[in-house]
C-alpha positions as CSV (number, residue, x, y, z in Angstrom):
1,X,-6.7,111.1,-53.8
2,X,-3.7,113.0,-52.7
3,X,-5.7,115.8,-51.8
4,X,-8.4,113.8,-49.9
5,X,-5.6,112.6,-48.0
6,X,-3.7,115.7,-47.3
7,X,-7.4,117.1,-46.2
8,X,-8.0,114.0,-43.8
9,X,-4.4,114.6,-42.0
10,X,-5.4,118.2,-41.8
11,X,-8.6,117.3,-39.7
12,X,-6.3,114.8,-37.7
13,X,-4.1,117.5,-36.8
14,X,-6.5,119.9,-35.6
15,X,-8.2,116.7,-33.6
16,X,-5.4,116.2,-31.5
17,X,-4.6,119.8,-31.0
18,X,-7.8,120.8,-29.8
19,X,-7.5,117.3,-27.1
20,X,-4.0,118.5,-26.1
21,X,-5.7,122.3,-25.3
22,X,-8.8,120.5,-23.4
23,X,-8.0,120.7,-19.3
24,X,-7.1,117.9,-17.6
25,X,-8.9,115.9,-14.9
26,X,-8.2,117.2,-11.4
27,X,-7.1,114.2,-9.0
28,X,-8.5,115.0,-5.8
29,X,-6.3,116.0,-3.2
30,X,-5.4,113.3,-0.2
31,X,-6.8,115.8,2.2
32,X,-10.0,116.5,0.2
33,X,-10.9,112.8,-0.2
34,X,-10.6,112.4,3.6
35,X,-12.7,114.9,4.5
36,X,-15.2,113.6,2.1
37,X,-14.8,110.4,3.7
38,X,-15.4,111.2,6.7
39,X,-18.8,113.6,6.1
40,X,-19.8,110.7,4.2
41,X,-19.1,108.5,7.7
42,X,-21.0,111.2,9.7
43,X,-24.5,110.7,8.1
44,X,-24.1,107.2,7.3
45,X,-22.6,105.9,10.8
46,X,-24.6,107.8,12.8
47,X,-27.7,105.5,13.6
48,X,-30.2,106.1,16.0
49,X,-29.6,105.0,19.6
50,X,-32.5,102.8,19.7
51,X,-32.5,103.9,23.8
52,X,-35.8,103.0,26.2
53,X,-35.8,105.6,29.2
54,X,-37.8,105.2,32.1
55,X,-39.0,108.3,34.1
56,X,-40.9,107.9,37.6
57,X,-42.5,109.9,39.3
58,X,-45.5,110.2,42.0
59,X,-45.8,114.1,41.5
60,X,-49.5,113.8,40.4
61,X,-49.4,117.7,39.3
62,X,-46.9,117.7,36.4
63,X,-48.2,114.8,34.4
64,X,-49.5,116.3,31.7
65,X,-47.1,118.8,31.3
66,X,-44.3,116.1,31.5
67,X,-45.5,114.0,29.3
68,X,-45.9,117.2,26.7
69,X,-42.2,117.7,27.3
70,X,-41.1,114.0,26.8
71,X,-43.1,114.3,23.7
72,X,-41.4,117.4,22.4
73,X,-37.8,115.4,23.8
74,X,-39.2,112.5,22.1
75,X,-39.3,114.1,18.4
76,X,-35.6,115.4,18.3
77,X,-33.6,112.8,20.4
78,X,-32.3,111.1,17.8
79,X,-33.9,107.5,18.7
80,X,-34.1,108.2,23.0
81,X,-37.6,107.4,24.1
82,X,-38.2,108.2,27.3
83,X,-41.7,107.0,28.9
84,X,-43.1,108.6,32.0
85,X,-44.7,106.6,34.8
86,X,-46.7,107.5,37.6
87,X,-47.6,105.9,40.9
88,X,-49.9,107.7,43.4
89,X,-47.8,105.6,46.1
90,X,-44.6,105.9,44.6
91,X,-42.5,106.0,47.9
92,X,-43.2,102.4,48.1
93,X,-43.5,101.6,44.6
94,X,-40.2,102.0,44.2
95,X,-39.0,99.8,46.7
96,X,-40.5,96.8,44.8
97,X,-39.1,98.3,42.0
98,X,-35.2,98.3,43.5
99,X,-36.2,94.8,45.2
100,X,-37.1,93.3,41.6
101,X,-34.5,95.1,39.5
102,X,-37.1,96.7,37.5
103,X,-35.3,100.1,38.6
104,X,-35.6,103.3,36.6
105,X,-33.3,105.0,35.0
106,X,-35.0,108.4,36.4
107,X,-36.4,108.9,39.1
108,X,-38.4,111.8,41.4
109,X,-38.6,109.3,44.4
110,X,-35.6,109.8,47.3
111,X,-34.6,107.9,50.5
112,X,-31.8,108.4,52.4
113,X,-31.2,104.6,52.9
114,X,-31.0,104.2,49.1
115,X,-28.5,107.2,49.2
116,X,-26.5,104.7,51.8
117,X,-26.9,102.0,49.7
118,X,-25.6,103.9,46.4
119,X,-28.5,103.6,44.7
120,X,-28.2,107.0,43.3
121,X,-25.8,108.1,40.6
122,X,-23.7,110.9,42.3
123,X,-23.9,114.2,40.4
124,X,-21.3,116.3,41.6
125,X,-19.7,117.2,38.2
126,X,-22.9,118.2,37.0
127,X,-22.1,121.8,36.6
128,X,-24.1,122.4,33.6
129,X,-27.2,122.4,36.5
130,X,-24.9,123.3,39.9
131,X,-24.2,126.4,38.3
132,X,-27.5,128.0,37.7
133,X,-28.8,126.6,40.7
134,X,-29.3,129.0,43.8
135,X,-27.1,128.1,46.3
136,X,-29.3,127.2,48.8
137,X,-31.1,124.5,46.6
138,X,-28.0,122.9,46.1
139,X,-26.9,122.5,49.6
140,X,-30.6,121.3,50.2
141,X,-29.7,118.4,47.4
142,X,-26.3,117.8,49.5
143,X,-26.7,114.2,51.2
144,X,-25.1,115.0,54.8
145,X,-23.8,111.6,55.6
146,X,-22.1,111.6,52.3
147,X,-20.9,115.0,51.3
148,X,-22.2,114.0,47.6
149,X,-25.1,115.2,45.5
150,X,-27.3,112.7,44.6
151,X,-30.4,114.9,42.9
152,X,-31.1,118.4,41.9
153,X,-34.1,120.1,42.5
154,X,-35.6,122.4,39.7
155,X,-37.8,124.4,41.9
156,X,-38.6,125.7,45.4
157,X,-41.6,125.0,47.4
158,X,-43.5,126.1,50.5
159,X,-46.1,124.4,52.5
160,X,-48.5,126.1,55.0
161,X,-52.5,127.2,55.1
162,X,-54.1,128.8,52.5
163,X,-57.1,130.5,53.5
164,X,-59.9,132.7,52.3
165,X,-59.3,136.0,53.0
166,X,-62.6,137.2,52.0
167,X,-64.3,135.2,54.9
168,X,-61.1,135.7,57.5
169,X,-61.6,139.1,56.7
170,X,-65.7,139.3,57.1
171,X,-65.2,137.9,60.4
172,X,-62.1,139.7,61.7
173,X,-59.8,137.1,62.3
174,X,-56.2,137.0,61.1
175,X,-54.1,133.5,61.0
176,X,-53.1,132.3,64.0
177,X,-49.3,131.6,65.2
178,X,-50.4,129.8,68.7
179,X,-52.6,126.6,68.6
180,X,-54.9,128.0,71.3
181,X,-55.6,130.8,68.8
182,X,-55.9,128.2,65.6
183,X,-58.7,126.3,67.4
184,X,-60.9,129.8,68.0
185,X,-60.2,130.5,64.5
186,X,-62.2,127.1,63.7
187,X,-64.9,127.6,66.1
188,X,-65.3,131.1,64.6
189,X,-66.1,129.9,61.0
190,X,-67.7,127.3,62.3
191,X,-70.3,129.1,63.8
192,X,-70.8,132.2,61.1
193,X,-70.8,129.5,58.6
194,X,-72.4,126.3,59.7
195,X,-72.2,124.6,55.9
196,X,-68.6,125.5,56.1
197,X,-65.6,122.9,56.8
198,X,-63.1,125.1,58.6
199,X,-60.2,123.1,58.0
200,X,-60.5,120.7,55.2
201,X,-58.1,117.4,55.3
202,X,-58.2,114.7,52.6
203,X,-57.1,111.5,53.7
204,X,-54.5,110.6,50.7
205,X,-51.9,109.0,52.6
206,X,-49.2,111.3,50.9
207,X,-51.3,114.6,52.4
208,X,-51.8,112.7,55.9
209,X,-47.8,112.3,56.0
210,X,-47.7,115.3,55.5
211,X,-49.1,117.0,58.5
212,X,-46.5,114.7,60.4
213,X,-43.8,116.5,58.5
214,X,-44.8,120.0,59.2
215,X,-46.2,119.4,63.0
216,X,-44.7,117.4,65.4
217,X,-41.5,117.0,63.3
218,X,-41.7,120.6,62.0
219,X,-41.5,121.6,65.9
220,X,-38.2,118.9,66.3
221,X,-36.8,121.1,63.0
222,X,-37.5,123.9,64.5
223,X,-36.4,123.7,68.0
224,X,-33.2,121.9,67.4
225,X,-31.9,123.8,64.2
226,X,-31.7,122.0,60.6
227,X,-28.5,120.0,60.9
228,X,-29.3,118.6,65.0
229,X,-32.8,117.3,63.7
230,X,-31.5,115.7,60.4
231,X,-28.4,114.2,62.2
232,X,-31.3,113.1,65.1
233,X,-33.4,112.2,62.4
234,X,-30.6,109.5,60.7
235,X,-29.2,107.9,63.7
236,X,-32.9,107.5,65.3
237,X,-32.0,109.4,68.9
238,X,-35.0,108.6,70.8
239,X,-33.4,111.4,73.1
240,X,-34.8,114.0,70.8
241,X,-37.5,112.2,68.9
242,X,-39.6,110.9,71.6
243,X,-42.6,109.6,69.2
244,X,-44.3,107.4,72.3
245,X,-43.6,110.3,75.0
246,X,-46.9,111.2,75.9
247,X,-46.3,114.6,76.3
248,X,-43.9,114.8,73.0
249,X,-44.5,116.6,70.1
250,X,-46.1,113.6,68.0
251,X,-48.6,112.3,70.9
252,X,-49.8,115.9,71.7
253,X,-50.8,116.4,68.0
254,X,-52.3,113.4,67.3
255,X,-55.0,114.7,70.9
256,X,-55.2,117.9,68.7
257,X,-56.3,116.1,65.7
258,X,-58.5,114.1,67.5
259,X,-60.2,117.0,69.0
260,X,-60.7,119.1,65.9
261,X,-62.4,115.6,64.7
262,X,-64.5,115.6,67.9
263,X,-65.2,119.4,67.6
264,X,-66.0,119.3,64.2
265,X,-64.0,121.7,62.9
266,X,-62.3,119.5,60.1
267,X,-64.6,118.1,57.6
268,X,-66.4,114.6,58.3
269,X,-65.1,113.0,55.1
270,X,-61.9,113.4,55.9
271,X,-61.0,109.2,55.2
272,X,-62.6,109.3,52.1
273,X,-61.8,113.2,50.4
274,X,-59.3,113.6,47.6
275,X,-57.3,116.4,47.0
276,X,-59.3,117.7,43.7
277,X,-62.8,117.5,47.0
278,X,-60.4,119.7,48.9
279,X,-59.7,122.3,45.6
280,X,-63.3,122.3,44.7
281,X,-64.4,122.8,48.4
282,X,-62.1,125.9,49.0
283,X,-62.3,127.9,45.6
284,X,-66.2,127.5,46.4
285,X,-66.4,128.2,49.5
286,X,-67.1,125.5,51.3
287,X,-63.7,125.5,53.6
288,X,-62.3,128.1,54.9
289,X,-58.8,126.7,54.8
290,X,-56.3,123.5,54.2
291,X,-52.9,122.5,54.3
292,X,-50.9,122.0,51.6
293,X,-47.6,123.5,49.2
294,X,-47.4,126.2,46.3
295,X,-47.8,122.6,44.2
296,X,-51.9,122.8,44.3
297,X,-52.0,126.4,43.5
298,X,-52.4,125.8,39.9
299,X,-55.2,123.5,40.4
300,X,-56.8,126.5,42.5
301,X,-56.7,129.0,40.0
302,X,-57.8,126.9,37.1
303,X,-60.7,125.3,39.2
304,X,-61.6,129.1,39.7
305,X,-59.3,131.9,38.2
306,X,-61.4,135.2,40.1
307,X,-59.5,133.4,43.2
308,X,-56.3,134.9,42.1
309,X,-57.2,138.0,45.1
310,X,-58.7,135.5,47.6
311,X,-56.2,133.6,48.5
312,X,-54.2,134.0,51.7
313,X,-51.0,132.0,52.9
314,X,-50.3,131.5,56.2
315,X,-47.7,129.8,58.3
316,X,-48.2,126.4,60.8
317,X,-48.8,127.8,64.4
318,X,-47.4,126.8,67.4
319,X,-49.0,123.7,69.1
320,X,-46.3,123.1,72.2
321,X,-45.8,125.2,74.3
322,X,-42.5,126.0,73.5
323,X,-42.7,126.1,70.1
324,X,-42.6,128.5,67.3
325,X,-45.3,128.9,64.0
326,X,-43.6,127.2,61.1
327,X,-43.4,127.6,57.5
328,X,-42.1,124.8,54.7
329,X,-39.2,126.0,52.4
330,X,-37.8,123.5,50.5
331,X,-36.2,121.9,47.2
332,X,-39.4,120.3,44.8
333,X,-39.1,118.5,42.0
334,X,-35.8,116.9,42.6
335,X,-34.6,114.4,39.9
336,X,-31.9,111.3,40.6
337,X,-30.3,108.9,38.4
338,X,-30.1,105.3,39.2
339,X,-26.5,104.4,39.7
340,X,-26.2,101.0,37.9
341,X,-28.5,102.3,34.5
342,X,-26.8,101.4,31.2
343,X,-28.9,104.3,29.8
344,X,-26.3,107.3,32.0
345,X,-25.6,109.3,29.3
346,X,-29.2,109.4,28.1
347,X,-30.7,109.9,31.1
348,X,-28.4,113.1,31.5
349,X,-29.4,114.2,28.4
350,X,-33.1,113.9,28.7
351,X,-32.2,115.9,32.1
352,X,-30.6,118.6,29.9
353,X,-33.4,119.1,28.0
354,X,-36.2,118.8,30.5
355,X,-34.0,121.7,32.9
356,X,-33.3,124.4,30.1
357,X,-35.1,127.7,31.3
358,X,-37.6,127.8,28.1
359,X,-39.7,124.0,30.3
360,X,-38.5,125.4,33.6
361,X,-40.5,128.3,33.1
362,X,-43.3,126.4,31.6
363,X,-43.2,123.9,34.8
364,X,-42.8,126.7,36.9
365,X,-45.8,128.1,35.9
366,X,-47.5,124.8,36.1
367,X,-46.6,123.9,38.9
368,X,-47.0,127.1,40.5
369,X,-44.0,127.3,42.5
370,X,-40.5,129.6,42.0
371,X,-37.7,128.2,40.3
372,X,-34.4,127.2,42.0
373,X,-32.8,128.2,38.6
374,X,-31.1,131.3,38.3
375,X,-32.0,132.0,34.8
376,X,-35.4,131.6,34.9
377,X,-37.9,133.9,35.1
378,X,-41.7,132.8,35.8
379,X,-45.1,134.5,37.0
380,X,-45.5,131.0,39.1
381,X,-47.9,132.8,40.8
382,X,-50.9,136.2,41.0
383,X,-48.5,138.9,43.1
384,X,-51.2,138.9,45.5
385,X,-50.2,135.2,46.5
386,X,-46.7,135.8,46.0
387,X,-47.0,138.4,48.5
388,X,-48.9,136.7,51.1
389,X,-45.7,133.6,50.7
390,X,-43.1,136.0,50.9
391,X,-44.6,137.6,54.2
392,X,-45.3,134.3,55.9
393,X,-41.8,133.0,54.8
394,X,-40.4,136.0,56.6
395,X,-42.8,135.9,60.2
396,X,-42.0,132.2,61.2
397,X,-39.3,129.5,60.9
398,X,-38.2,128.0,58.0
399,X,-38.1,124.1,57.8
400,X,-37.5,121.4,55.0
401,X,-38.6,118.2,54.3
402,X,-37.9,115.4,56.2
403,X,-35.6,113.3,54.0
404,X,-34.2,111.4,56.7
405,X,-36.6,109.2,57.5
406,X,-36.1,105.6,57.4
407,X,-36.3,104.1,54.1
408,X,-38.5,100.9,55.4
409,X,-41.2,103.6,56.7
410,X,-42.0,106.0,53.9
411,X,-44.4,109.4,54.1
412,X,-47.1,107.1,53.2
413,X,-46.7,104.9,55.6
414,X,-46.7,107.6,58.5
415,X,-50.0,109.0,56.6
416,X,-51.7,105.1,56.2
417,X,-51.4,105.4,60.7
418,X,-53.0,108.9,60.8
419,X,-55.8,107.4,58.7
420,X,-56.1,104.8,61.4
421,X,-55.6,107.3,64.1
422,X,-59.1,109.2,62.4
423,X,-60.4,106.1,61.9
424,X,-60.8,105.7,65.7
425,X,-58.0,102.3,65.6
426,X,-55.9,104.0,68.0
427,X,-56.1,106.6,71.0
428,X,-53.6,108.6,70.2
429,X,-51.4,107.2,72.8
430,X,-51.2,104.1,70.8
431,X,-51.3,105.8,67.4
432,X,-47.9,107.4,69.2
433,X,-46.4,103.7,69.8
434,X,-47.6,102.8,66.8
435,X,-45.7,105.4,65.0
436,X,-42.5,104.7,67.0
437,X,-42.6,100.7,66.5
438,X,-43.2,101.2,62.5
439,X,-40.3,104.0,62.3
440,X,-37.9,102.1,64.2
441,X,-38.3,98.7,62.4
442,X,-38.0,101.2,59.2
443,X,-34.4,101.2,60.0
């Protein structure tokens, strides 16, 4: 018995020795258990936003591409969904839209009485964008009453005639800078090729407006300098406008129109064509030329790709006496914010995403025009056409858009009264006063 119980102290002994040798638990440090905490916070309190972003837009050439990038935005926002909507009249759409408080929180549409009204978030500390844009695109986004920046632009655009080269070239004529030369060019094609339209016009309201921006107040633009026609352009000075003069810019151009329609140089389903009747008419051959911006040369080349050589660019001629040829060079794409959105810090996110150079070179090329971005780099176009731009940008004035214009009478307004004007509604003496009665009740 004594030895049994010398043996089970013995194995007692060695028990509590081998315990006593064992490590110890490690408490963890105050320090450690914070951070912990706090990584544990980071995926557990970090839900998804749960944000609805609206996008609108009434640039009828992105949309597919767009809505390929909101997908891609979409997958990785961390619960932003932005939608895209398009309206093919969206200069008035969006009127409704700020009359109904239905207003986006993005938006490609811009008035300059919406700018007045502070409808537009101002984005002057935006310098992750200011700073890669070129210079010149950003004074183009400057509002001049203002001082403020109320969209950027992500590209560059210019508007003028594209023409076939091929058949200017067969008959020996070059583009024209005077309007007296413009109208022999016509009558030219017309009679070596009786099955083609010379000059082909679709009557979308948008493209109608249009020709209003680049003519008769192309010529004001032109003739009084960039800053005298927007400033004459905002506080309406009938001085310099002069839209029911009969000899003024507007009325003299809507005779020429009317002539071309008389002569039959522009196509006789000009009320009813469509922009994708005007691509499929040029690329095969059926008119000679049309008006319209770098935006439709993607359309072009994918309608017909062997194009890529044919394909001249030429500036607006003259069509007063005393003016010049001109050539559109402008800020496209622009994007605003609207001011009162609860979704800000989204929408300048979405923004971020949709301007980094890797979709600004993909919507360059889309859209076939340059980008105003610094750090991108995109064959936006064949170097044949890019040559052809850069020559006529260099041989005749440079204008921009007119942004000025009264918010209550939109581009498509000023294109629905050319439609009537072809339509035989009004001489062109009262398509004139027309024009003036509708722009001044715009204000």
């Amino acid at each position: 018995m004594k030895k049994w119980t010398a043996l089970l102290l013995a194995l007692m002994m060695t028990a509590a020795l081998m315990t006593g040798c064992a490590p110890a638990a490690k408490e963890p440090a105050a320090a450690e258990t914070a951070e912990t905490a706090a990584a544990e916070a980071a995926v557990t309190e970090a839900p998804k936003q749960e944000v609805s972003l609206s996008f609108f837009t009434g640039k009828v050439d992105t949309i597919d591409l767009l809505d390929e990038i909101i997908a891609s935005y979409n997958a990785q926002s961390n619960g932003i969904t932005a939608e895209q909507e398009y309206q093919e009249d969206a200069s008035n759409i969006i009127k409704i839209k700020f009359a109904s408080d239905a207003v986006p929180d993005v938006m490609t549409t811009y008035e300059q009485e919406f700018a007045d009204q502070g409808k537009y978030l101002p984005l002057n500390d935006m310098n992750q964008w200011w700073d890669r844009l070129i210079p010149s695109m950003k004074e183009s986004c400057t509002d001049l009453v203002s001082g403020n920046q109320y969209r950027v632009c992500t590209n560059m655009t210019m508007a003028g005639f594209f023409y076939n080269k091929q058949m200017f070239e067969e008959l020996g004529i070059t583009p024209a800078t005077t309007w007296e030369q413009f109208v022999a060019n016509l009558e030219t094609i017309k009679a070596a090729y009786p099955d083609v339209d010379p000059w082909f016009i679709f009557g979308e309201a948008w493209h109608l407006g249009h020709l209003i921006e680049f003519f008769p107040q192309g010529y004001i633009k032109a003739k009084y300098g960039a800053t005298e026609a927007k400033q004459a352009f905002l506080n309406n000075d009938a001085t310099i406008l002069q839209w029911s003069n009969p000899e003024g810019a507007l009325c003299t151009f809507a005779r020429d129109l009317v002539d071309l329609q008389t002569k039959k140089l522009i196509n006789a389903d000009v009320l009813t064509a469509t922009s994708d009747n005007c691509i499929d008419a040029f690329v095969t051959g059926k008119a000679a030329m049309f008006s319209n911006g770098m935006w439709c040369l993607s359309s072009i080349l994918e309608r017909n790709p062997d194009m890529a050589d044919n394909i001249g660019f030429a500036p607006y001629p003259s069509f007063m006496t005393d003016g010049v040829p001109v050539v559109l060079v402008a800020e496209d794409s622009g994007y605003s914010i609207y001011a009162d959105t609860p979704n800000k810090d989204a929408a300048i996110d979405f923004l971020n995403y949709l301007f980094s150079a890797e979709n600004q070179k993909k919507y360059a090329e889309a859209l076939g025009s340059p980008s105003a971005f610094t750090d991108v780099t995109a064959d936006w176009a064949p170097a044949s056409v890019v040559a052809g731009v850069n020559e006529a940008v260099k041989s005749a004035t440079n204008i921009g858009f007119t942004n000025e214009k009264p918010a209550g009478f939109s581009g498509d307004d000023a294109g629905r009264l050319v439609q009537d004007l072809l339509a035989g509604t009004y001489t062109p003496e009262e398509f004139a006063t027309a024009y003036e009665t509708a722009w001044n009740a715009g204000f």
